[in-house]
MARLUM-965145 format. One record per residue: residue in one letter; x, y, z of N, C-alpha, C in turn. Coordinates in steps of 0.001 Angstrom, whole numbers, padded with zeros to 6 digits, always signed. Example, Ala and Ser with C-alpha at 12.3 -4.5 7.8 and 13.67 -1.06 7.14 Angstrom:
2
A+013190-005690+007800+012300-004500+007800+013200-003300+007800S+012850-002250+007080+013670-001060+007140+012900+000030+007870
END
This chain:
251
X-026032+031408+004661-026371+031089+003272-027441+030007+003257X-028690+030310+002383-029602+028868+002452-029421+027969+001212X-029389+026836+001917-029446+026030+000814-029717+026029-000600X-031622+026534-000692-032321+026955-001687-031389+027512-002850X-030751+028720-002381-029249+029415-003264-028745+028673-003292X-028345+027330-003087-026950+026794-003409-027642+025335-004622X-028840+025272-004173-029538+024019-004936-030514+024494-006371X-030248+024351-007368-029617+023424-007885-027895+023951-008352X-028091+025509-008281-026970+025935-008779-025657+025545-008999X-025104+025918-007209-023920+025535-006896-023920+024198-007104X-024737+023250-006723-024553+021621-006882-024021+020899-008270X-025173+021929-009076-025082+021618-010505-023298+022265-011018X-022852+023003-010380-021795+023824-010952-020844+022670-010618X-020771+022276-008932-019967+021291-008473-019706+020303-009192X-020884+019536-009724-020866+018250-010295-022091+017409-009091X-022846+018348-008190-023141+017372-007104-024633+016814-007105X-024569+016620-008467-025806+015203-008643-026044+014419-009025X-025360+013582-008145-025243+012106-008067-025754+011409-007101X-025028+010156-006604-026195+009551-005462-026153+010315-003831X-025418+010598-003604-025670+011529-001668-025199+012753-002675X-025589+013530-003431-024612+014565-003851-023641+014562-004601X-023288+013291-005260-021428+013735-005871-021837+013057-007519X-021074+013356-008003-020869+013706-009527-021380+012767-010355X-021878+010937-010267-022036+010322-010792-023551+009858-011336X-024245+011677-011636-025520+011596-011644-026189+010688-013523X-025104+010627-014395-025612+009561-015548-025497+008646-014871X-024548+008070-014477-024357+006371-014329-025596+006282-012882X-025412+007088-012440-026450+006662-011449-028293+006612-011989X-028454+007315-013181-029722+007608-014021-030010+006194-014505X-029289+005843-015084-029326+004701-016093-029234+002918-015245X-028204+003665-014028-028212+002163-013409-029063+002056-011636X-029379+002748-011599-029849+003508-009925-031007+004126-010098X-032126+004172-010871-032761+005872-010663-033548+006174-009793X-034115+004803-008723-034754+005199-007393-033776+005748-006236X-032671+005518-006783-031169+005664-005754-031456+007700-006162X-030883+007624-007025-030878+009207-008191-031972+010035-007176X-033142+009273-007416-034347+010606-006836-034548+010442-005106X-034111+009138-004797-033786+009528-003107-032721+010169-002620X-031563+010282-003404-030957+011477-003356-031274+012664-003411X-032586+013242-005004-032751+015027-004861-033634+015430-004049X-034681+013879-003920-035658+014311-002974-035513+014537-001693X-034679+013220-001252-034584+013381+000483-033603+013854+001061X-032028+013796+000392-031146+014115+001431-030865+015284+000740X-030637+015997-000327-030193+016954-000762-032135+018236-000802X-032475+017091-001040-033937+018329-001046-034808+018858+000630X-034188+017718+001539-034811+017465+003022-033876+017620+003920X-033098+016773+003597-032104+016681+004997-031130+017793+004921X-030746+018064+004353-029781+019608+004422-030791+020926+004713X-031647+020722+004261-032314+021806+004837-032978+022163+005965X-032902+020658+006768-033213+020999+008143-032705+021895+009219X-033183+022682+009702-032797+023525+010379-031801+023395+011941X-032254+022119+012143-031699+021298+013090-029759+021921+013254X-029058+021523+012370-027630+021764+011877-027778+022592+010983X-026988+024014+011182-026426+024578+010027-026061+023773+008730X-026043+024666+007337-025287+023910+006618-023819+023575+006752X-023182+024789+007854-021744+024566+007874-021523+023345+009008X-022286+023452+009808-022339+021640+010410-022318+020696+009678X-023105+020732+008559-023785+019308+007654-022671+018833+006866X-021698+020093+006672-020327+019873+005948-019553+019596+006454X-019135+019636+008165-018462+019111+008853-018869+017666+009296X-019797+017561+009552-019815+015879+009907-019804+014886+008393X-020449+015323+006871-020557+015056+006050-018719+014636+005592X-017949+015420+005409-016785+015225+005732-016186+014271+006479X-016324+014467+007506-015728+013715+008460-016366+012169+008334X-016891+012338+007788-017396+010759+007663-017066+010272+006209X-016687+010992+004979-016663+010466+003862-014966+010076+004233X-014218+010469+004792-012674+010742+005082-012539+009788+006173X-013502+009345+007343-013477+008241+008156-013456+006674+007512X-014259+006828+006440-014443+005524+005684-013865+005488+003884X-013154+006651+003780-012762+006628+002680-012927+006377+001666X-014514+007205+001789-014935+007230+000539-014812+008271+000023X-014258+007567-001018-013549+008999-002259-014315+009612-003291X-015468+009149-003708-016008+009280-004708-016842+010643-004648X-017124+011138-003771-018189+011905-003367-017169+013498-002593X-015895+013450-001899-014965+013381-001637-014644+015342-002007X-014244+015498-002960-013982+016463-003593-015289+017228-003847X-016101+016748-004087-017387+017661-004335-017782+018423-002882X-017877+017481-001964-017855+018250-000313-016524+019002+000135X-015673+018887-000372-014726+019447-000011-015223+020795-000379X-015557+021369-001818-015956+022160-002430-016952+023070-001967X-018075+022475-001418-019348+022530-001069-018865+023291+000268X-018070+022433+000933-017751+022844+002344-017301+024326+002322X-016081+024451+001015-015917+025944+001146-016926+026825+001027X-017663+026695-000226-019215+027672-000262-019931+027777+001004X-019832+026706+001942-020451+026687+003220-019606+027435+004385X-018311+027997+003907-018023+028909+004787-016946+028325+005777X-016720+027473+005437-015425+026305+006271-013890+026673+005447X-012981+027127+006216-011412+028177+005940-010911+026800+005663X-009931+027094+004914-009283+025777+003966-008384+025432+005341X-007665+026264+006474-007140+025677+007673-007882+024529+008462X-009308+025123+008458-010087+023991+009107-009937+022713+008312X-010375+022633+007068-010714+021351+006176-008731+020721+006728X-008285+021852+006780-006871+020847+006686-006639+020737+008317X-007196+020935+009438-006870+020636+010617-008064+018935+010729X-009268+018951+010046-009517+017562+010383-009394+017286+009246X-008799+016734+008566-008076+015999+007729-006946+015434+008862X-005981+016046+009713-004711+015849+010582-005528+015183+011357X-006740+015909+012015-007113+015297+013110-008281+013536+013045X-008424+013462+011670-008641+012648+011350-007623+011047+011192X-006668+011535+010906-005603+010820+010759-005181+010041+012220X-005583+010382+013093-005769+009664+014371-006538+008807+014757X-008267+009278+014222-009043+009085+014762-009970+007864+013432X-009027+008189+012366-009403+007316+011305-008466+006457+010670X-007640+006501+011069-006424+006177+010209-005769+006753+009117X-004454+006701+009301-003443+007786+008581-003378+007911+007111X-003607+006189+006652-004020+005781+005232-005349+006721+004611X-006137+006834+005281-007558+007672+004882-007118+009339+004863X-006351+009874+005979-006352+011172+005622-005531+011667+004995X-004398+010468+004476-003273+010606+003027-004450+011025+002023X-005514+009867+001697-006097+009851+000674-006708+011185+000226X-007604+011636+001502-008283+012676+001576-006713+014272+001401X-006093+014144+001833-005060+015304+001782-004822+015572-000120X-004605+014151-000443-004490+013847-002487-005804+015000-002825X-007152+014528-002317-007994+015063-003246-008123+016208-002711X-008252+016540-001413-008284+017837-000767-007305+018743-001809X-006060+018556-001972-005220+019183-002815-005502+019824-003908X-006193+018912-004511-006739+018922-006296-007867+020295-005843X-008923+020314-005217-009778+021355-004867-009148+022266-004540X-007728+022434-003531-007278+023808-003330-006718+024565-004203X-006231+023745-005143-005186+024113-006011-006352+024826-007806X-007831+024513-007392-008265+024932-008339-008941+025960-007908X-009380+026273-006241-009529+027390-005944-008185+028412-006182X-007401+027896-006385-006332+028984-006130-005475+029308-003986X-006049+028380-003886-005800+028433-002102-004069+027779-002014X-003507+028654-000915-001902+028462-000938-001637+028184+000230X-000128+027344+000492+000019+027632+001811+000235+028269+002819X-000154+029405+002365-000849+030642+003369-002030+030696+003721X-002845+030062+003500-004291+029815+003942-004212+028330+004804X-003658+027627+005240-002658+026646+005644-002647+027112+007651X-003191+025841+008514-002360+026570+009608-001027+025981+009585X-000214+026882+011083+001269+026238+011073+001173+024923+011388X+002169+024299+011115+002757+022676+011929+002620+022839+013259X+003018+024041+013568+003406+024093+015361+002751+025024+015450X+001962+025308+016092+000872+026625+016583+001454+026991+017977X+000741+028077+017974+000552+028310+019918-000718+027649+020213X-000652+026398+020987-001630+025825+021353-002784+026464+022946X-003870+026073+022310-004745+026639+023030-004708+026106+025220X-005023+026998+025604-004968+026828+027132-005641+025456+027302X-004976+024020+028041-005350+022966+028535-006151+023202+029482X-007601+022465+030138-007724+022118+031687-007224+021401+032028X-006024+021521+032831-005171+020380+033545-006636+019727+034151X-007312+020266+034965-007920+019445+035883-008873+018316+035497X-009718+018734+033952-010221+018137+033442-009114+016948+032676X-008163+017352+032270-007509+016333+031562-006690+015575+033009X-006287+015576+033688-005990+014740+035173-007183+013704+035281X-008264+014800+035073-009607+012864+035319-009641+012287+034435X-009181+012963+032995-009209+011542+031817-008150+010549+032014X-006706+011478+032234-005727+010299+032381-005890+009197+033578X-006750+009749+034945-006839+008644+035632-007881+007859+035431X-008409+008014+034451-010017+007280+034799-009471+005993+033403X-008157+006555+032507-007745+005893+031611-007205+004528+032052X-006314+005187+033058-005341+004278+033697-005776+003355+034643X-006832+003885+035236-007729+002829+035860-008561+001564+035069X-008503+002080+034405-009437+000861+032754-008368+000140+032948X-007280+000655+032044-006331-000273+030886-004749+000046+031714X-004595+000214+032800-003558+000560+033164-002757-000739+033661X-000980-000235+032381-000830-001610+032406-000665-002480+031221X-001943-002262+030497-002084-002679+029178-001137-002833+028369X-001243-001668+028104-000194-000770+027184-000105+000285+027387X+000694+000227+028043+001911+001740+028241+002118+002943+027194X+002217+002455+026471+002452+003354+025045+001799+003701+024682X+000493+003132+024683-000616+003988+023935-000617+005261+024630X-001149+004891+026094-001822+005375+027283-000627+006709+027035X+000632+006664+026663+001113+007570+026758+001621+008433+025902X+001322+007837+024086+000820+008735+023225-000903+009346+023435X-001728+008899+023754-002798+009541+023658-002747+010810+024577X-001860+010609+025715-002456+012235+026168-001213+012745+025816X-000097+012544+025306+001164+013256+024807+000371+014289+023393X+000498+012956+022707-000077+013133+021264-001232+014141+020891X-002320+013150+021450-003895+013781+021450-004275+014831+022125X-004470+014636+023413-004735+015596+024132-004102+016828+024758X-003103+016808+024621-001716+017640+025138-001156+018520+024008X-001841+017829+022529-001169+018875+021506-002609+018395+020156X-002732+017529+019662-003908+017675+018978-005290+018375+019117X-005803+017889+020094-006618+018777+020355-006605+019944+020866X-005667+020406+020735-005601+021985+021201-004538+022926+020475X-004991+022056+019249-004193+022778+017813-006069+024378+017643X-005564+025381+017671-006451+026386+017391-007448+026736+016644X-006816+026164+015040-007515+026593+013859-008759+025731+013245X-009031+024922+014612-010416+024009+014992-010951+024272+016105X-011814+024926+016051-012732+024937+017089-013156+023886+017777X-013065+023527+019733-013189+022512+019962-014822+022063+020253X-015818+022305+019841-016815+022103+019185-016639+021608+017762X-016133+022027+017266-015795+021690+015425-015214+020122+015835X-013946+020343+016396-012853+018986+016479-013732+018024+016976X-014467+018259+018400-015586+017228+019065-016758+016882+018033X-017180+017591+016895-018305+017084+016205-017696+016261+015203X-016637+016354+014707-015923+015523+013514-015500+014297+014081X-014636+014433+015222-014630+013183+015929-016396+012165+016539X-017084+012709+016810-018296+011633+017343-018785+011459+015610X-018419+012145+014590-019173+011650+013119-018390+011193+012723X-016831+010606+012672-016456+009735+012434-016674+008190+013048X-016693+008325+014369-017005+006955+015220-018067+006728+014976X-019406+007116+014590-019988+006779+014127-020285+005801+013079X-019336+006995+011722-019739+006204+010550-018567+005148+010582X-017752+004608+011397-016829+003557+011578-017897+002464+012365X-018569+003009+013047-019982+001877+014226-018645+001552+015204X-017967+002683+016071-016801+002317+016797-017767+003301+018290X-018561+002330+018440-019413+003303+019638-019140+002533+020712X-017730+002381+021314-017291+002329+021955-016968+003464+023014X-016045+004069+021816-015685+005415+022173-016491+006457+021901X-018264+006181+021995-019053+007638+021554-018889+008107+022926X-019521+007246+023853-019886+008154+024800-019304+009430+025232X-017737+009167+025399-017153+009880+026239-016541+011314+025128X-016662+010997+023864-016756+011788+022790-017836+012704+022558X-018850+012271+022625-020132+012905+022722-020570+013776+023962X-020011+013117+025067-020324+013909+026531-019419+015848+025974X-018096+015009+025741-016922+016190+025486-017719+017077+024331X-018141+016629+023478-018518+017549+022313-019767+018413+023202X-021050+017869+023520-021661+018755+024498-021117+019743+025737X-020515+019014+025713-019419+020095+027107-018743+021422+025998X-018025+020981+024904-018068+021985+023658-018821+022792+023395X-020266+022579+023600-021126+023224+023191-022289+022836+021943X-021994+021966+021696-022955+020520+020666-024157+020735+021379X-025350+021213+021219-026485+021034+021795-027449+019599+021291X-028177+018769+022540-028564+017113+022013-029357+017869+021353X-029869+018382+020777-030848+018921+019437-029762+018630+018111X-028866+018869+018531-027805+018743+017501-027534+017485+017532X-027106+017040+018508-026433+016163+018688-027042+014308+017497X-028570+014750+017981-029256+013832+017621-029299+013900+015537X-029448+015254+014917-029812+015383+014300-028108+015156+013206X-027071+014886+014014-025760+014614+012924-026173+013060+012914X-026691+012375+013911-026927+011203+013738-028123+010626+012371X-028737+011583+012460-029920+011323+011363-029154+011833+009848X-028529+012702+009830-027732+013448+008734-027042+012098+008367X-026039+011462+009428-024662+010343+008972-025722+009172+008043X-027059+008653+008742-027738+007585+007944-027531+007753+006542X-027849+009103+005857-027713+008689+004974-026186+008417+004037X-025366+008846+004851-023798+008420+004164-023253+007285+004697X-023544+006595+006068-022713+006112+006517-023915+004515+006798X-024792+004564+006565-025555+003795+006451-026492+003485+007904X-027917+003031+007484-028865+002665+008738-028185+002408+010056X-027806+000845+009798-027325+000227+010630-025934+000772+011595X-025306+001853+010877-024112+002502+012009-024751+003703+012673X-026241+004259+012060-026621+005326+012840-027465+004782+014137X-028221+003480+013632-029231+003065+014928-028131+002400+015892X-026827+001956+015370-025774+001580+016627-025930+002637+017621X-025491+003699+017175-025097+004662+018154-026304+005284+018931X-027703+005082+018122-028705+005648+019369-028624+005086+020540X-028386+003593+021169-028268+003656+022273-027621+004193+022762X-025964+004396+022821-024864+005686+023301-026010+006775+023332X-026643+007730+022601-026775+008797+022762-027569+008871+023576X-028596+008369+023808-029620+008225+024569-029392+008102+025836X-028193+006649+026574-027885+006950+027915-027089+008860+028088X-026331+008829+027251-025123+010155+027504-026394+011048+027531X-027656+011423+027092-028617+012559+027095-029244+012219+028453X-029267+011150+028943-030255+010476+030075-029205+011047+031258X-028435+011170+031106-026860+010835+032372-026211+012590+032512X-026646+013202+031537-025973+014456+031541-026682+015364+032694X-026357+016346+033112-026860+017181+034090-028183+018045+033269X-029691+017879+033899-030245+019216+032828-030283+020403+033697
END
């Protein structure tokens, strides 16, 4: 689907012109209006249409970052958007869960409230819903053996508990919940740490999402996408991360 079809239409139908897209396009006229037109001009007239990321990418990291930092305002309109973009209400509700880890549980309560309000006006049930308990997807033991030791070698010791919810929890059953693609799960996770500036944990997030299948063409271009939601200063954090992890990877 191109954009072009969805702009002004669908946007206008949404409510999504306001400042990045979302509904508060009077108050933003009257109190904002260089804010207003760097919105239709650049990110909704430019940056979504780059070819760089699909639109159904632009809705996944766009997401994942309004739900990382909890911002609500904008919130429901992407939720919306996301469906027109072709994203199964299982997905929106697997990172929402998988967010809740990686953002805190308080944020993907919030986001689950408004997520709700959108399903419930599509008409979407919990049959469009994945299960609680899936058949989880085939692990690489071998690959997950070098995370847990390379963990335990850091912080081993530390804390015990973490070290032993994260690969119980996370890796052993979150991430290998199905109805997320682990390309999908790896791009929502490096666009949340992002728009948190928690680039601590990009690297080894970002390596995994390319190992997913994230191409650095991509990779680079969710970073330019997050500036404008998540602000300058958390996107130029993370260029250094990306830059060694592109420098360090095998070509």
């Amino acid at each position: 689907m191109k954009l072009r079809f969805l702009l002004p239409a669908t946007l206008s139908m949404l409510g999504c012109t306001g400042a990045w897209g979302g509904s508060s396009s009077d108050s933003l006229r009257l109190v904002a209006p260089a804010l207003e037109k760097y919105s239709q001009d650049k990110l909704m007239g430019e940056v979504w249409k780059r070819p760089e990321l699909s639109l159904r990418d632009r809705s996944i990291v766009t997401l994942a970052a309004l739900i990382a930092r909890n911002q609500t305002a904008e919130l429901a309109d992407h939720v919306a958007l996301a469906l027109d973009h072709g994203i199964k209400p299982a997905e929106i509700s697997e990172i929402i869960t998988h967010l809740a880890f990686y953002a805190g549980r308080g944020n993907a309560l919030v986001a689950a409230e408004i997520t709700g309000q959108v399903f419930a006006q599509r008409k979407i049930g919990p049959g469009a819903l994945p299960a609680a308990t899936p058949k989880l997807l085939p692990l690489d033991e071998a690959t997950e053996a070098k995370r847990v030791d390379i963990v335990h070698q850091q912080f081993g010791g530390t804390s015990p508990g973490l070290e032993r919810y994260t690969t119980e929890v996370l890796f052993r059953d979150l991430w290998l919940r199905p109805d997320l693609k682990p390309r999908d799960r790896s791009l929502v996770t490096v666009s949340a740490l992002i728009a948190n500036g928690q680039v601590a944990q990009m690297a080894y997030h970002l390596n995994r999402a390319m190992d997913n299948g994230l191409t650095q063409a991509q990779a680079g271009e969710v970073i330019a996408h997050l500036a404008f939601y998540v602000g300058w200063p958390n996107a130029f954090s993370a260029l250094p991360v990306a830059k060694d992890v592109f420098e360090k990877r095998p070509k």
